[in-house]
C-alpha positions in Angstrom: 93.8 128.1 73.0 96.3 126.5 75.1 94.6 127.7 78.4 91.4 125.8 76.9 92.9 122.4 76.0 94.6 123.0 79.7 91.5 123.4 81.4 89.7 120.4 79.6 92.2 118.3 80.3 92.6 119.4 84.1 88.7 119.1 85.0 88.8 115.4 82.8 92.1 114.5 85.3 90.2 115.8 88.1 86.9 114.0 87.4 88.8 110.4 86.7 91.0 110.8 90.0 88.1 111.0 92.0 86.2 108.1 90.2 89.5 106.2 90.8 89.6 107.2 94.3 86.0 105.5 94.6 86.8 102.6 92.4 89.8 101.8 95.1 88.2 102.7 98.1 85.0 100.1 97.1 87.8 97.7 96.3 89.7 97.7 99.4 86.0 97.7 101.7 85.1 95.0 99.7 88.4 92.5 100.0 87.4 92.8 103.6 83.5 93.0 103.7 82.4 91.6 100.2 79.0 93.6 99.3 79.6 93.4 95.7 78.4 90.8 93.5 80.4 88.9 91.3 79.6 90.2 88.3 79.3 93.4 86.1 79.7 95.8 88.1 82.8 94.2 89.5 84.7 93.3 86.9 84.3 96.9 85.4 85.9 98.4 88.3 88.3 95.5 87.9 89.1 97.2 85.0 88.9 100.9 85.9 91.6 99.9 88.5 93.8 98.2 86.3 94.0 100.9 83.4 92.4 104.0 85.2 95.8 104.9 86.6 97.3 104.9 83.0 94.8 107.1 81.7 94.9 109.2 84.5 98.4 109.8 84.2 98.3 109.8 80.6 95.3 112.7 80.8 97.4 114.6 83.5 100.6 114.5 81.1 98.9 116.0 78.7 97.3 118.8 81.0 101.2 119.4 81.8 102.3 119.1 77.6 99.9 121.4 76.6 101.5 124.3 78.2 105.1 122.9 76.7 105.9 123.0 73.0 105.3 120.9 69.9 108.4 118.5 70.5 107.2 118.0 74.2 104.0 117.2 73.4 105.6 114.8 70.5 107.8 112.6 72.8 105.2 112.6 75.5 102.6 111.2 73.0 105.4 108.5 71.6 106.3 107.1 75.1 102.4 107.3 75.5 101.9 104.9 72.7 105.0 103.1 73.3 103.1 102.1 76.5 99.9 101.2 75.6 101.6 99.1 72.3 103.4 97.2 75.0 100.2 96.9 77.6 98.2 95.0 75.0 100.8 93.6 72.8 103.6 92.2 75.2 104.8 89.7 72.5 105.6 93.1 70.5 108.3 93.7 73.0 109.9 90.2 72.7 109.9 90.7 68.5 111.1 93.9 69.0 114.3 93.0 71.4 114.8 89.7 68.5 115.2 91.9 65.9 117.8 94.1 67.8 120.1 91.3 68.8 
């Protein structure tokens, strides 16, 4: 079973790398010869840039977790979260440290 969720998880991480790979190269030919419409298509690889590398290395993490053992897998998922939670909520941080001091 482990080998499975392994191998899912390897040909996903290899799939997205080389989307992002594309994504980049596009958007480094385009700063210098702009092809690309404003628009659509743009702003999604805006986005792909911007949180394709966290999935990536969240996707490739847990390629690497799922050969480890449950409390691996555990914190890795945590810090995962803990990411993402701070990504999209930054004032979370701020009420976080406040109730600490």
């Amino acid at each position: 079973m482990k080998k499975t969720i392994s191998a899912i998880f390897d040909i996903i991480g290899e799939i997205l790398a080389v989307i992002l790979v594309i994504v980049y190269a596009l958007l480094i030919i385009n700063a210098n010869f702009p092809f690309i419409p404003e628009g659509w298509l743009l702003n999604i690889m805006l986005i792909a840039r911007t949180y394709g590398s966290l999935l990536l290395v969240g996707i490739v993490g847990m390629e690497a977790m799922s050969k480890r053992n449950i409390i691996f897998q555990i914190i890795f998922i945590a810090l995962i979260a803990l990411i993402v939670v701070f990504l999209f909520f930054p004032e979370t941080y701020t009420q976080l440290i406040g109730i600490v001091k």
